[in-house]
N, C-alpha and C positions, 0 to 999 in steps of 0.2 A: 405557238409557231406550228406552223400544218407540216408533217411528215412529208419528206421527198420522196419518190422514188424511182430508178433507175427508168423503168420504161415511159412514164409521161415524159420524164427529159428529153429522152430518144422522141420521144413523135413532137417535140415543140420547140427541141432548140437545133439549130443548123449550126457549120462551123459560121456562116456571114449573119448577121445581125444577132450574135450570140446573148448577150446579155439582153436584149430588149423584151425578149419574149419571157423572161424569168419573171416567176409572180411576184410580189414582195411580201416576205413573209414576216417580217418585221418591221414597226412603226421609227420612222425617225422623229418623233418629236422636239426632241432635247437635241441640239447640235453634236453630233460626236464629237469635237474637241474641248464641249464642256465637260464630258463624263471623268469622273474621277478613278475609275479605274475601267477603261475602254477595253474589250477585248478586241486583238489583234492578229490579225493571220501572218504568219512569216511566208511571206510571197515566194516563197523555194515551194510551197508544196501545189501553188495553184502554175508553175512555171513555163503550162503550155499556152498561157493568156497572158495579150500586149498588156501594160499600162492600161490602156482604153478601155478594154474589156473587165481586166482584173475590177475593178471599183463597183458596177453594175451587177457584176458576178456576183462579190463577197455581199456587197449590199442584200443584195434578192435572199442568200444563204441568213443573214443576220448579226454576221459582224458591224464591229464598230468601227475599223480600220485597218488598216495593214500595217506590217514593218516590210519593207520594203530591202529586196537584196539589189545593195551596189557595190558588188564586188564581181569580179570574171566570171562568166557566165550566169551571172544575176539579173536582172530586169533591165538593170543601168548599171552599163560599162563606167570605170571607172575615170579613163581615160575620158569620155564625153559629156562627164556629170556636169558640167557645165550650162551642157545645152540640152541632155536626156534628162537628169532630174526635174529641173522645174515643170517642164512640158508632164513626164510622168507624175509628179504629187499631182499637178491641178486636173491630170484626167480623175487620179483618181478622189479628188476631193469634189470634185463636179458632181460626183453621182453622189453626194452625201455623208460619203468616210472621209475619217482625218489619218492622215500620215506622221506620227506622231515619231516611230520609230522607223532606221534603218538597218543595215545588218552591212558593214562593212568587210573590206582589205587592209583594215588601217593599223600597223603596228608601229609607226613612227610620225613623229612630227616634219616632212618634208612639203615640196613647192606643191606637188599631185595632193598629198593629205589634203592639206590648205585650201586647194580649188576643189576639192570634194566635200569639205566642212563648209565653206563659204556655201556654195551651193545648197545646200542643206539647210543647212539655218536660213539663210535668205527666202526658201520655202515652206520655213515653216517648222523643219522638223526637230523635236525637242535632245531626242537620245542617236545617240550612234552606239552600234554593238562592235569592238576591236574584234580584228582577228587574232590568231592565237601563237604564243610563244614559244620556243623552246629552248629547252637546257642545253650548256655547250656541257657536253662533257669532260674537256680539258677541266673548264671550270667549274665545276660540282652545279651543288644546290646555290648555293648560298650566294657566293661569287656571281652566279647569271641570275637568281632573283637581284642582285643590288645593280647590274647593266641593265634588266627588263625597269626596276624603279627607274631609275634615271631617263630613259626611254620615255616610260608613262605618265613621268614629272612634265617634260619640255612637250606631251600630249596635252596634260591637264592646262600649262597656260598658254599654248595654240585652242583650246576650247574655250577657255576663259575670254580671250580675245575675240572671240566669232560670237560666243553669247550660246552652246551648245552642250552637253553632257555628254560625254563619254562612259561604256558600260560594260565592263569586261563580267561575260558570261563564265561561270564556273561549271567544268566541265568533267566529268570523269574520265579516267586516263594512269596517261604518265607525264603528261605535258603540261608546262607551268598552271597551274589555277585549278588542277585536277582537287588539289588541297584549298580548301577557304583560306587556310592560315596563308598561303602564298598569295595569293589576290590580296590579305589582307596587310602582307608587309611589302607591299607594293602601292600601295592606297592610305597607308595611314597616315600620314602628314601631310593629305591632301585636299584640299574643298571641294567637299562633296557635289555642290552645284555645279562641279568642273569635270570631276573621276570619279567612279563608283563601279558598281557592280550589278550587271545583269543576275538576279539571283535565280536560281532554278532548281526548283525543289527535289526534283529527279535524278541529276546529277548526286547534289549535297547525300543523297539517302542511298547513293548505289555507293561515295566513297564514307559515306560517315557513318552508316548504319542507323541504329539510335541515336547517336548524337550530333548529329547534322544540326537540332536544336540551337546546339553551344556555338555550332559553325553561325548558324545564320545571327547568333546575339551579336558577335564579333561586330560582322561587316552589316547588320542593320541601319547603322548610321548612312550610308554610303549605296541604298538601295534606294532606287527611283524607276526602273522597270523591274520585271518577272516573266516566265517563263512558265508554261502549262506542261506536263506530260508526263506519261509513267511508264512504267517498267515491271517484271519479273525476272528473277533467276530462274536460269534454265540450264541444264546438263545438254551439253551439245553429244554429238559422235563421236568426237574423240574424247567424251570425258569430262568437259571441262566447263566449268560453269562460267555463264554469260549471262549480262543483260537486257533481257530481251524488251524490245518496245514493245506496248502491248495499249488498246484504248484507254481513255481514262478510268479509272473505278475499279480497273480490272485489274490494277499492279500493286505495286508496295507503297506508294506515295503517300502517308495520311496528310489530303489535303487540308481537314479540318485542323489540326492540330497547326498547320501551318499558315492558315490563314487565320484560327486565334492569336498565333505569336505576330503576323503582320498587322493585323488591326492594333492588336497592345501595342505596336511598334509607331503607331499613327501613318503608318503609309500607306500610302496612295501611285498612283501611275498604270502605265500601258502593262495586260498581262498578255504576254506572245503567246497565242496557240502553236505548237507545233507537233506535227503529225508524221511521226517516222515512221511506225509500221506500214505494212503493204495495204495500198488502196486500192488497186485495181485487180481487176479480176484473171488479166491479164498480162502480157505484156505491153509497157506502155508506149512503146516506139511501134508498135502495130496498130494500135487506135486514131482512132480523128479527133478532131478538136471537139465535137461532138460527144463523143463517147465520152473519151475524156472528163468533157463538163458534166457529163450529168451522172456517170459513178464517182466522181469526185465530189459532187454538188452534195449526195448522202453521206456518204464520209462525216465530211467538215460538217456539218448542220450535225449529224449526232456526237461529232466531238464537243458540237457547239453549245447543244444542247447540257451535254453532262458537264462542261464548265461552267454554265450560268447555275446549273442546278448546286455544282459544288459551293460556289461562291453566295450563293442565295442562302444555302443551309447557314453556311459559316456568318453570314449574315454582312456581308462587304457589300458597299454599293456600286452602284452602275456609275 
């Protein structure tokens, strides 16, 4: 894959015919919806490119697909998915990627869910990522994990119905699923082909430490996507230590270790790229679509880079 860099983008891509001018620096030969574990950009990070654009983009970059955000202020409004999703997968399957996963608003089974899952599946796409819960405090832990189950029950057989997967992402926090063990008593008397678990190694290792391990044996059953990224602890100014995003390679994550324990796992599916630390060099409401693309364009390509290389050491296939 040939190295980007900032100033050729500038003299060859415009914000109008954006994507057309991009070289290809990756071969498609293999359909991306055949690949057994596609790498996928979470479309929050490329947010200043339509549909149209984003597929041509990521393509030229060397992905295999997007996850796609349809939730308020994501790609596709939730309210129009009706009529914006399908139009958006097929621009962006046109250029070659599959839209395999989305990234939703969805924490209950109503009439809006319904026409957002229908839509989705009808296009194709396999996983949907829930949004995220919280504890009532009247009611403790325990009491609002058993209303979030029941919640995520009458989710599992509205997906069962449409023919979809549901994938609640484990997140660090304080907020339901910050713990594996709560995704996992949320999830365990469920079909897996129905509910499951967006797993993410980043999160598991900022709340588990060393034993994220044990975390992810739990809910391996129940994993059909993943998640890319890492982190550091960092002492802020007031003292206090954080989690800081930081590229891949460069944080705590042992991805090897965790892609020996998925492969022993026999799993396979869509792995989300996602890229939280600062990409620009700038402020990004002062750039053009232009700039934009093309210090964005190095970015992603050397994220891209160091997760195929991660993935290739650990020995998982494309």
């Amino acid at each position: 894959m040939l190295p980007l860099n900032r100033r050729d983008f500038l003299k060859t891509v415009g914000a109008a015919g954006l994507a057309a001018s991009f070289p290809t620096l990756r071969g498609q030969s293999a359909s991306a919806s055949a690949l057994k574990n596609p790498i996928i950009l979470f479309s929050k990070h490329a947010q200043w490119l339509t549909p149209e654009e984003l597929g041509p983009y990521l393509r030229a970059i060397g992905f295999d697909g997007v996850e796609l955000s349809v939730r308020p202020g994501g790609h596709v409004r939730p309210e129009e998915a009706a009529r914006q999703l399908p139009a958006a997968v097929k621009a962006i399957t046109s250029a070659g990627l599959s839209v395999p996963n989305m990234v939703s608003g969805i924490t209950d089974a109503d009439e809006q869910t319904e026409t957002v899952l229908r839509a989705a599946a009808d296009s194709g796409i396999k996983h949907y990522r829930l949004a995220y819960y919280n504890f009532d405090p009247a009611l403790g832990v325990i009491k609002s994990l058993d209303q979030i189950r029941a919640r995520v029950e009458k989710l599992a057989k509205l997906n069962e119905k449409l023919g979809i997967h549901g994938a609640w992402q484990n997140h660090d926090g304080v907020r339901p699923g910050a713990s594996i063990w709560e995704i996992w008593y949320a999830v365990k008397d469920l079909d897996p082909r129905w509910m499951g678990v967006q797993f993410d190694p980043r999160h598991a290792t900022v709340e588990g430490g060393n034993s994220w391990v044990n975390d992810f044996d739990v809910v391996k059953p129940w994993v059909r996507c993943t998640v890319a990224k890492d982190f550091l602890w960092e002492k802020n100014a007031r003292g206090t230590w954080t989690a800081k995003h930081v590229p891949l390679g460069e944080g705590m994550v042992n991805f090897n270790l965790f892609y020996e324990r998925y492969l022993a796992a026999g799993l396979s599916g869509p792995v989300s790229l996602h890229v939280e630390f600062p990409m620009f060099t700038r402020d990004e409401k002062a750039m053009s679509k232009a700039e934009l693309s093309a210090e964005g364009a190095v970015i992603l390509q050397r994220e891209l880079v160091s997760l195929r290389a991660i993935m290739a050491k650990a020995g998982v296939p494309a």
